[in-house]
Gaussian input, Z-matrix of N, CA and C with variables (Angstrom, degrees):
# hf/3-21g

backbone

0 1
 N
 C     1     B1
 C     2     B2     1     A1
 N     3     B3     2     A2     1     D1
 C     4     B4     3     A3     2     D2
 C     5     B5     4     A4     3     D3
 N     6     B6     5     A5     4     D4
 C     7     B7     6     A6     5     D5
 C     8     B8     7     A7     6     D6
 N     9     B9     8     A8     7     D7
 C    10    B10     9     A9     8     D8
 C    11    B11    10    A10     9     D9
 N    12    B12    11    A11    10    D10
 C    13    B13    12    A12    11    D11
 C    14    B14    13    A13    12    D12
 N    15    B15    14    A14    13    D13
 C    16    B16    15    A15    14    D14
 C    17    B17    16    A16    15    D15
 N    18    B18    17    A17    16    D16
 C    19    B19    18    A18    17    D17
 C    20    B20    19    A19    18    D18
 N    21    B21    20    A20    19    D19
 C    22    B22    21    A21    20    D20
 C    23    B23    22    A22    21    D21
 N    24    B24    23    A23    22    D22
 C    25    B25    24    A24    23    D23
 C    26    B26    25    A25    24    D24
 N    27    B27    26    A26    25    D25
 C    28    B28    27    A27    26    D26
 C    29    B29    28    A28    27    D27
 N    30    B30    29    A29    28    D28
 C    31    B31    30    A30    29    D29
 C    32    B32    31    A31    30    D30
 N    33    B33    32    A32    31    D31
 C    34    B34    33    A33    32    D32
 C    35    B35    34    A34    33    D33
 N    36    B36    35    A35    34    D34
 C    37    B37    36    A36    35    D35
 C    38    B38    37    A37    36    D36
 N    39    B39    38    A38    37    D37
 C    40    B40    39    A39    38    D38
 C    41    B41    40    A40    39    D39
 N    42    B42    41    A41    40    D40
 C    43    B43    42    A42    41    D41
 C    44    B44    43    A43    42    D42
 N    45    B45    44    A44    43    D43
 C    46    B46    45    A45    44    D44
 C    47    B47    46    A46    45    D45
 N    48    B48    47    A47    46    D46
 C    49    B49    48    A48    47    D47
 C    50    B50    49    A49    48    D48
 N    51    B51    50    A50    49    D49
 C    52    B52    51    A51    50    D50
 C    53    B53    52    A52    51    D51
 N    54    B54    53    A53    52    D52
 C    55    B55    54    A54    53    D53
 C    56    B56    55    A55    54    D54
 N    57    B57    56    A56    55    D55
 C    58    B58    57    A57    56    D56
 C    59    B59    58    A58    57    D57
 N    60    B60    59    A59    58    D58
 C    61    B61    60    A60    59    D59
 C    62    B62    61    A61    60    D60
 N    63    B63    62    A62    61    D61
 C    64    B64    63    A63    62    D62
 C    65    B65    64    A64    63    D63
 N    66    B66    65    A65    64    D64
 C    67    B67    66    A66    65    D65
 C    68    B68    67    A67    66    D66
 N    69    B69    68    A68    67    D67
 C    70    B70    69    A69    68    D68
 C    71    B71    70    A70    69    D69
 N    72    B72    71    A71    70    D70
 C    73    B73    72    A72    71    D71
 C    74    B74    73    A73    72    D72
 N    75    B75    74    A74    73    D73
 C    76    B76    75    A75    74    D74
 C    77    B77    76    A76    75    D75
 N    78    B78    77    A77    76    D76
 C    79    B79    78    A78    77    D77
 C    80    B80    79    A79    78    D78
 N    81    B81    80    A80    79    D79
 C    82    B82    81    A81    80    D80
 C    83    B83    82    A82    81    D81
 N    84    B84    83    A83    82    D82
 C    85    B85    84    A84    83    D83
 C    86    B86    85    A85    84    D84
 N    87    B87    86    A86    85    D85
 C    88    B88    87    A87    86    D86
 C    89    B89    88    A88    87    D87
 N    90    B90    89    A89    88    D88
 C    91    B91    90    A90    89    D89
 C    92    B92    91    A91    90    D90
 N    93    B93    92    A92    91    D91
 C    94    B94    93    A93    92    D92
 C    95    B95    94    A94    93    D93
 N    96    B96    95    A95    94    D94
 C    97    B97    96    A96    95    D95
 C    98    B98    97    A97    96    D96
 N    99    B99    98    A98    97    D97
 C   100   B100    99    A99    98    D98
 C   101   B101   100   A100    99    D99
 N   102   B102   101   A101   100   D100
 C   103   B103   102   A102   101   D101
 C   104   B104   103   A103   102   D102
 N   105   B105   104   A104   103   D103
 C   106   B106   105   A105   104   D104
 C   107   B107   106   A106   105   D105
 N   108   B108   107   A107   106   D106
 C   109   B109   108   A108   107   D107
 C   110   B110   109   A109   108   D108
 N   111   B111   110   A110   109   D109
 C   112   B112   111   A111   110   D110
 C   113   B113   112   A112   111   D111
 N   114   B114   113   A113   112   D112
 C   115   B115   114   A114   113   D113
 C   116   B116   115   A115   114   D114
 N   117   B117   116   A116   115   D115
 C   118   B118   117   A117   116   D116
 C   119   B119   118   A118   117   D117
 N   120   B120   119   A119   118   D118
 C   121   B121   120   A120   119   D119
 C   122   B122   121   A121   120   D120
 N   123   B123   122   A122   121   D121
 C   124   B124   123   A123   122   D122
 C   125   B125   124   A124   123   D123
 N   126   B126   125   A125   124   D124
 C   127   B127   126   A126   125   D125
 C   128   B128   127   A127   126   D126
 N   129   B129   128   A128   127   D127
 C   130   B130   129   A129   128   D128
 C   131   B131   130   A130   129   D129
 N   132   B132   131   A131   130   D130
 C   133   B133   132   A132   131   D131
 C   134   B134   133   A133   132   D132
 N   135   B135   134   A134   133   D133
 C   136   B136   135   A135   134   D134
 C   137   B137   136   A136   135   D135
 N   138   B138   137   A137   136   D136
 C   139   B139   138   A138   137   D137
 C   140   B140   139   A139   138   D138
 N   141   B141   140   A140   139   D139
 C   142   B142   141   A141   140   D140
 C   143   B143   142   A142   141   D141
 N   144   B144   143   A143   142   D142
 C   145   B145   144   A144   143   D143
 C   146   B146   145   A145   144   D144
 N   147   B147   146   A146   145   D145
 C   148   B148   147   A147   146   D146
 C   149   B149   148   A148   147   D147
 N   150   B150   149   A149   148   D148
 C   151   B151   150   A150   149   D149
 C   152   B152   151   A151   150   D150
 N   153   B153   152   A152   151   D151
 C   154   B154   153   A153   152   D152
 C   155   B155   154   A154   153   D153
 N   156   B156   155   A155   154   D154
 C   157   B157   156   A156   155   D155
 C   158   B158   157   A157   156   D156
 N   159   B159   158   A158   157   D157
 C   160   B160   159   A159   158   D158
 C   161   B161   160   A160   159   D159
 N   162   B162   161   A161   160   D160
 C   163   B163   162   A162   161   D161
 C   164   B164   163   A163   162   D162
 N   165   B165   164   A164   163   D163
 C   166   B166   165   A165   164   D164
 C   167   B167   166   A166   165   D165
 N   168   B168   167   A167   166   D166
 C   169   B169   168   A168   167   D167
 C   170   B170   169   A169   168   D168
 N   171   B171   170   A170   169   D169
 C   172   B172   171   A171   170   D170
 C   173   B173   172   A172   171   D171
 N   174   B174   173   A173   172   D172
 C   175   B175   174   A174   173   D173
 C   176   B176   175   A175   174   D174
 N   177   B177   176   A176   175   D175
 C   178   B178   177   A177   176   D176
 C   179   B179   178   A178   177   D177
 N   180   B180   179   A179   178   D178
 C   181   B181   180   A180   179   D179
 C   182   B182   181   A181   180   D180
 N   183   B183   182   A182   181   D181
 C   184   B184   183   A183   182   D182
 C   185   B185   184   A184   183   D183
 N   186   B186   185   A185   184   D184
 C   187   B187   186   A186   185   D185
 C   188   B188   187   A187   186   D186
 N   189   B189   188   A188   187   D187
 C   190   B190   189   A189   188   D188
 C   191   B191   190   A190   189   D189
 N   192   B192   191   A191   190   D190
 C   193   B193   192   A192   191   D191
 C   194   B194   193   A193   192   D192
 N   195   B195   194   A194   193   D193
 C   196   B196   195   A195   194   D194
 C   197   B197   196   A196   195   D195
 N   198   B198   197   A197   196   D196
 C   199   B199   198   A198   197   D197
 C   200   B200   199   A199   198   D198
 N   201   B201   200   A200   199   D199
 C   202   B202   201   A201   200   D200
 C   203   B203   202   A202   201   D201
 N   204   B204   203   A203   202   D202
 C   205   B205   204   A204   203   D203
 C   206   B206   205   A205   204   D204
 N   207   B207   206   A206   205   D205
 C   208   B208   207   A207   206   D206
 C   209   B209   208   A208   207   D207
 N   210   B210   209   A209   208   D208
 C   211   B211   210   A210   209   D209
 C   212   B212   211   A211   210   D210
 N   213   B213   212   A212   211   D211
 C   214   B214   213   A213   212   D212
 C   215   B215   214   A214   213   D213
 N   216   B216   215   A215   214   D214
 C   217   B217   216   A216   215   D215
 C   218   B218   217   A217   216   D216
 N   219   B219   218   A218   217   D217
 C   220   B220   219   A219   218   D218
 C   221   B221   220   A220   219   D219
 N   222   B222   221   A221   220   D220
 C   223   B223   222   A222   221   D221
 C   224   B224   223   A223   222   D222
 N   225   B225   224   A224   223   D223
 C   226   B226   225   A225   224   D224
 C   227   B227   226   A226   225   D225
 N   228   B228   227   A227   226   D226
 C   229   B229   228   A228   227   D227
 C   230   B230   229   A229   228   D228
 N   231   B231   230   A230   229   D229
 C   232   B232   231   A231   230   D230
 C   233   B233   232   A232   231   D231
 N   234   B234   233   A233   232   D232
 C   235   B235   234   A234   233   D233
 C   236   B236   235   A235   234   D234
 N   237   B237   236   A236   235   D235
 C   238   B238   237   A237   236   D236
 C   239   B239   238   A238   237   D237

   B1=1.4466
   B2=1.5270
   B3=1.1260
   B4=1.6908
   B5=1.3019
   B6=1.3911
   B7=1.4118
   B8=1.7108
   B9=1.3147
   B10=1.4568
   B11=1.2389
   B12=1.1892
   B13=1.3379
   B14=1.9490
   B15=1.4328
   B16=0.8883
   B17=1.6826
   B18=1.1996
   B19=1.1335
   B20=1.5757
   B21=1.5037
   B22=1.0024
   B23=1.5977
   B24=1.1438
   B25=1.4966
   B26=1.4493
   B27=2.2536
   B28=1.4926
   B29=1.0727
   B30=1.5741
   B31=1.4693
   B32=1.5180
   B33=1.6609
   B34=1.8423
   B35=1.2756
   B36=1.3031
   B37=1.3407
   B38=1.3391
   B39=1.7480
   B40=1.8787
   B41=1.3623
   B42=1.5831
   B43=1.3171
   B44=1.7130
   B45=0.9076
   B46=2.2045
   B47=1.5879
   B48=1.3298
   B49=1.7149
   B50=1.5366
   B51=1.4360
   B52=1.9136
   B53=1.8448
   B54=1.9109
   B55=1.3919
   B56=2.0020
   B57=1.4502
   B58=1.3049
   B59=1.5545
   B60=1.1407
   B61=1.5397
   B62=2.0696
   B63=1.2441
   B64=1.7435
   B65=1.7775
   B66=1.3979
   B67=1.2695
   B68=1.8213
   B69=1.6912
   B70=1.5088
   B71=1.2781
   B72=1.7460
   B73=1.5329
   B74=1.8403
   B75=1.3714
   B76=1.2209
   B77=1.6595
   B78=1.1269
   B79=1.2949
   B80=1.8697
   B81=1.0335
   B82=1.5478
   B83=1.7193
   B84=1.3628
   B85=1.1051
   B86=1.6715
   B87=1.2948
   B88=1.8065
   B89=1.6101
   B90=1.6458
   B91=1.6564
   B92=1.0320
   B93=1.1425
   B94=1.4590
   B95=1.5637
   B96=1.4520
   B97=1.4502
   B98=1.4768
   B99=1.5026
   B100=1.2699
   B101=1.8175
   B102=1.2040
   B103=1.9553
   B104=1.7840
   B105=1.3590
   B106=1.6164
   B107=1.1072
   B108=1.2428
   B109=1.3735
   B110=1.6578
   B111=1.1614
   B112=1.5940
   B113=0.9716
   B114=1.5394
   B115=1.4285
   B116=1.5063
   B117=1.3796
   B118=1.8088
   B119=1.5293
   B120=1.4229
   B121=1.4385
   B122=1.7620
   B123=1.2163
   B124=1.5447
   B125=1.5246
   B126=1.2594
   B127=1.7264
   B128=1.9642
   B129=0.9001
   B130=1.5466
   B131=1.6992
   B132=1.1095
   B133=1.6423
   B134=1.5878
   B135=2.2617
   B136=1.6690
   B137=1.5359
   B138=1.5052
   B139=1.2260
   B140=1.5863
   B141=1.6121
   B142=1.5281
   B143=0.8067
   B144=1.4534
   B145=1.1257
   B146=1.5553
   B147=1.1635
   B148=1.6252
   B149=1.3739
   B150=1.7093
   B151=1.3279
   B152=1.4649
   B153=1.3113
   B154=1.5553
   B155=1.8039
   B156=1.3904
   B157=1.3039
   B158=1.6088
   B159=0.8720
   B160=1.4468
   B161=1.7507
   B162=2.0350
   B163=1.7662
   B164=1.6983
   B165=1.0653
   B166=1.6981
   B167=1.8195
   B168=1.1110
   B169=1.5707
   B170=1.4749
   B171=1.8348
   B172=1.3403
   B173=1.3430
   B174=1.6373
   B175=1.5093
   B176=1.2023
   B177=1.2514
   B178=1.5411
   B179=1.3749
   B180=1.5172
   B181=1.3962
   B182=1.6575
   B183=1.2628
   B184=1.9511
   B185=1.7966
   B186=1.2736
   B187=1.3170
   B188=1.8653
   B189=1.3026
   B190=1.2442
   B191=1.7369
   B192=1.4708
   B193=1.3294
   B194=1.6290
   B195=1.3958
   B196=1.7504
   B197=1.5953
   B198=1.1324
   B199=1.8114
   B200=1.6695
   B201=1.9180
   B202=1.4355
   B203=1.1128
   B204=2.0777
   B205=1.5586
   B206=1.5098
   B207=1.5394
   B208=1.2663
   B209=1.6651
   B210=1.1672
   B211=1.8818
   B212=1.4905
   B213=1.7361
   B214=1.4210
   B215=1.7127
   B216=1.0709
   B217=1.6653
   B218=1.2069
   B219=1.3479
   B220=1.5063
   B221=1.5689
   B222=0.9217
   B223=1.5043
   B224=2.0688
   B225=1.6789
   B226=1.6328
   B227=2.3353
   B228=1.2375
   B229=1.2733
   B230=1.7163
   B231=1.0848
   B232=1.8192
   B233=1.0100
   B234=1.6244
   B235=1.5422
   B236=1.7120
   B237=0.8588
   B238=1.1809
   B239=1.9502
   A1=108.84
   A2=119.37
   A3=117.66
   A4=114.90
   A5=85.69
   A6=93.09
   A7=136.75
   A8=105.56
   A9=102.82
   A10=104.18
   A11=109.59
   A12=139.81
   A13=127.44
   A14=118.63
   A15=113.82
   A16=127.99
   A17=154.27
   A18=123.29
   A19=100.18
   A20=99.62
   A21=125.22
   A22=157.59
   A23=117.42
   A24=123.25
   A25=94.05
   A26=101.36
   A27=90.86
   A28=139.66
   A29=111.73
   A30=126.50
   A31=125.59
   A32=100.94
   A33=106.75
   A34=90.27
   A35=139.58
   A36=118.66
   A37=131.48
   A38=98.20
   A39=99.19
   A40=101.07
   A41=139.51
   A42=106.45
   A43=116.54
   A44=112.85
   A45=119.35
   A46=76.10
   A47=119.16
   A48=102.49
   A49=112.06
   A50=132.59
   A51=137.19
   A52=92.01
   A53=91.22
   A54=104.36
   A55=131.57
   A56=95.40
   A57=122.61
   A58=116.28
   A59=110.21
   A60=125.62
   A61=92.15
   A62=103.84
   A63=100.72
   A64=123.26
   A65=110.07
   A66=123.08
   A67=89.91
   A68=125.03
   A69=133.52
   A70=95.13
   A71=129.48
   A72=113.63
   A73=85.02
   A74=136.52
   A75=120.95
   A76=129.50
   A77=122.78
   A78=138.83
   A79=96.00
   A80=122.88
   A81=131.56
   A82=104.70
   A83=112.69
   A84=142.14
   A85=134.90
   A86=95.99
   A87=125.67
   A88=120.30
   A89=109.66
   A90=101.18
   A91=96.91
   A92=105.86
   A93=136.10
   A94=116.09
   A95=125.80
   A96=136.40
   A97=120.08
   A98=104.05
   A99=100.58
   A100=142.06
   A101=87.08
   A102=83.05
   A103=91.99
   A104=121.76
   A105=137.45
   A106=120.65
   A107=129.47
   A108=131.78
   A109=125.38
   A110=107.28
   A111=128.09
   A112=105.47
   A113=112.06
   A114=108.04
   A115=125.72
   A116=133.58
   A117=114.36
   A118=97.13
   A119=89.90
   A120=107.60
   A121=104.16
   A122=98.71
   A123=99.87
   A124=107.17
   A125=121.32
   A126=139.43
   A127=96.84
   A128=133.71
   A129=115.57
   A130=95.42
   A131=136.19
   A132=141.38
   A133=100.00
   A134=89.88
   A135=116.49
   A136=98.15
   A137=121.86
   A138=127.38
   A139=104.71
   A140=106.80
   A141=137.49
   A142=143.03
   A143=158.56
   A144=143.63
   A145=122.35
   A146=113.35
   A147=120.17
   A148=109.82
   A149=109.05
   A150=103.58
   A151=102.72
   A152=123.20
   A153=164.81
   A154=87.55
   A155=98.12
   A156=103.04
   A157=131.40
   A158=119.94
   A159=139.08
   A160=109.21
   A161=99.00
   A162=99.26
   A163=122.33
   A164=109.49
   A165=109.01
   A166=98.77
   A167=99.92
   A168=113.56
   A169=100.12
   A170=113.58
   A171=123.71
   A172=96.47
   A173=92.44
   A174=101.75
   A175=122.72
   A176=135.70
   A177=120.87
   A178=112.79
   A179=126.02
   A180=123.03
   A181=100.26
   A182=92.36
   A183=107.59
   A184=83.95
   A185=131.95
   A186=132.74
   A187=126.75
   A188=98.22
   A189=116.42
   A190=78.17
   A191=113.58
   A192=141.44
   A193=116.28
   A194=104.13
   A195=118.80
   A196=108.74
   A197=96.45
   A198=97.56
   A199=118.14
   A200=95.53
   A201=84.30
   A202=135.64
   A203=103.25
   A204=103.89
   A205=109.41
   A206=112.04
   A207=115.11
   A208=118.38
   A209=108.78
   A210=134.10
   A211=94.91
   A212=117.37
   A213=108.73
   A214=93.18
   A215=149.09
   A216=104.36
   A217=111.64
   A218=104.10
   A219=108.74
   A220=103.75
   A221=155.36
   A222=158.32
   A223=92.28
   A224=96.16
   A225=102.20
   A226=85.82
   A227=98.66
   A228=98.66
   A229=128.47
   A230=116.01
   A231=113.00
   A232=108.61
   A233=89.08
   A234=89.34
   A235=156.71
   A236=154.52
   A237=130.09
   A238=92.51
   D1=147.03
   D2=167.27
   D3=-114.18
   D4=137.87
   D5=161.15
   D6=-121.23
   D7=159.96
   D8=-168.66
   D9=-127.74
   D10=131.69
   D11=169.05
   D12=-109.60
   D13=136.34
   D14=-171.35
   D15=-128.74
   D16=142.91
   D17=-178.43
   D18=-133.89
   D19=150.83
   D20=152.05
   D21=-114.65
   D22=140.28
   D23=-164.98
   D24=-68.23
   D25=135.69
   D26=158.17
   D27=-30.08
   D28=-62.44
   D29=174.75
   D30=-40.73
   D31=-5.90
   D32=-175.34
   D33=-120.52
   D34=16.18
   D35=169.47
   D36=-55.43
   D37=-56.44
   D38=176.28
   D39=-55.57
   D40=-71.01
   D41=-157.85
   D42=-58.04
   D43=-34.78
   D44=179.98
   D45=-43.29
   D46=-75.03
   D47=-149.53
   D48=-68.96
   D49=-39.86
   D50=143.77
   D51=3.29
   D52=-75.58
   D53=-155.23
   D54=-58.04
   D55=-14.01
   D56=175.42
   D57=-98.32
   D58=-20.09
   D59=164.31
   D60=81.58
   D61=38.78
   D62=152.58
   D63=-122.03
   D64=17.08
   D65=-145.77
   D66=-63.62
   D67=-52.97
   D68=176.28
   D69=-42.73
   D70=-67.65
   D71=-127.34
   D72=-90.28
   D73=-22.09
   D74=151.99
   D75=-42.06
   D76=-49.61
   D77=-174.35
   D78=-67.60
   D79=-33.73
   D80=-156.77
   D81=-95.79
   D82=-10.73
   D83=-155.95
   D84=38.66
   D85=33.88
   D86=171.95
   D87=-47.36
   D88=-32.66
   D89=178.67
   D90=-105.72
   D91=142.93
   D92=166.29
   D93=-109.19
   D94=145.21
   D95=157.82
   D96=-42.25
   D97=93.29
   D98=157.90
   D99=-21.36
   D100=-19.70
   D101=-168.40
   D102=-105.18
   D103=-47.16
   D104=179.08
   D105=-96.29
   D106=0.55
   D107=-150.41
   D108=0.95
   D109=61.72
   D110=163.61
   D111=-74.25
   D112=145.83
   D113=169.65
   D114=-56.49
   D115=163.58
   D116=167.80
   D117=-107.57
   D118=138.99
   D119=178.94
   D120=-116.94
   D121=179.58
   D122=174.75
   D123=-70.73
   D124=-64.20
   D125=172.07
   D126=-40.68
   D127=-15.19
   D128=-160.35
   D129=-139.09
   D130=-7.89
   D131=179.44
   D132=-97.00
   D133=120.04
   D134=-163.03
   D135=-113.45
   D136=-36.40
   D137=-150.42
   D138=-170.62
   D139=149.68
   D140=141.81
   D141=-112.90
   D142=120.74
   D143=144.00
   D144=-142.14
   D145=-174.65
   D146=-166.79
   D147=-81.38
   D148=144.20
   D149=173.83
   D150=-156.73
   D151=93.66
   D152=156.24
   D153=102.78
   D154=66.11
   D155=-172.54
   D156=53.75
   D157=40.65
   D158=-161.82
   D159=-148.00
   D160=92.18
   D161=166.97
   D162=-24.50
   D163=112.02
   D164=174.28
   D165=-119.17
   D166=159.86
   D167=-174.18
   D168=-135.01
   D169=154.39
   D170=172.31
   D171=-153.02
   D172=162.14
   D173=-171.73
   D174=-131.70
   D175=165.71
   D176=-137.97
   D177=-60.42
   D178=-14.40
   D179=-151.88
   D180=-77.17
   D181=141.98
   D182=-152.42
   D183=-54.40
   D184=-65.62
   D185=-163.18
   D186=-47.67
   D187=-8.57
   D188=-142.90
   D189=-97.76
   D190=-66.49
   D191=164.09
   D192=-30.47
   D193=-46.92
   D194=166.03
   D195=-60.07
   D196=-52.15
   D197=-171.79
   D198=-57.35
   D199=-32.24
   D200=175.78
   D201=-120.66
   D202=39.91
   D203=149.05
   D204=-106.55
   D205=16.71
   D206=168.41
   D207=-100.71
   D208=153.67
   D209=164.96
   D210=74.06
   D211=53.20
   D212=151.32
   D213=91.96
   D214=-9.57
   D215=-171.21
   D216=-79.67
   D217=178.67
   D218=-158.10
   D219=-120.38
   D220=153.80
   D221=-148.34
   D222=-152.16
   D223=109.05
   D224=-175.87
   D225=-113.61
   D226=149.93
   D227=175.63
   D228=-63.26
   D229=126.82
   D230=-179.37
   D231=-89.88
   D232=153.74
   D233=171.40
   D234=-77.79
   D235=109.95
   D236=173.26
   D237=161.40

């Protein structure tokens, strides 16, 4: 299977999040880290990806990041 991975520059965050259609509830501070549920901030947002098709977010803290290449999730490609 492949996978794809992508990165982005701080400076491209607002449009990446515009482009995923969470750009408001980020700004509003609505997502939270999947593994801690901290809020995501600009300073603390590491990663996205899908999980049973459902945007999930994590945040830089190394453990947080561990948890979610652990117990099976699956990483489907996003858009933009």
């Amino acid at each position: 299977m492949k996978e794809v991975f992508k990165a982005v520059h701080v400076a491209e965050l607002p449009d990446f999040l515009a482009r995923i259609g969470v750009a408001e509830d980020f700004k509003a501070g609505k997502l939270r880290c999947f593994a801690c549920e901290r809020p995501m901030t600009t300073e603390n947002f590491r990663a996205v990806t899908r999980v049973a098709g459902k945007l999930v977010f994590f945040c830089s803290d190394e453990s947080c990041l561990q948890r979610g290449t652990q117990g099976g999730m699956t990483n489907e490609r996003l858009p933009g």
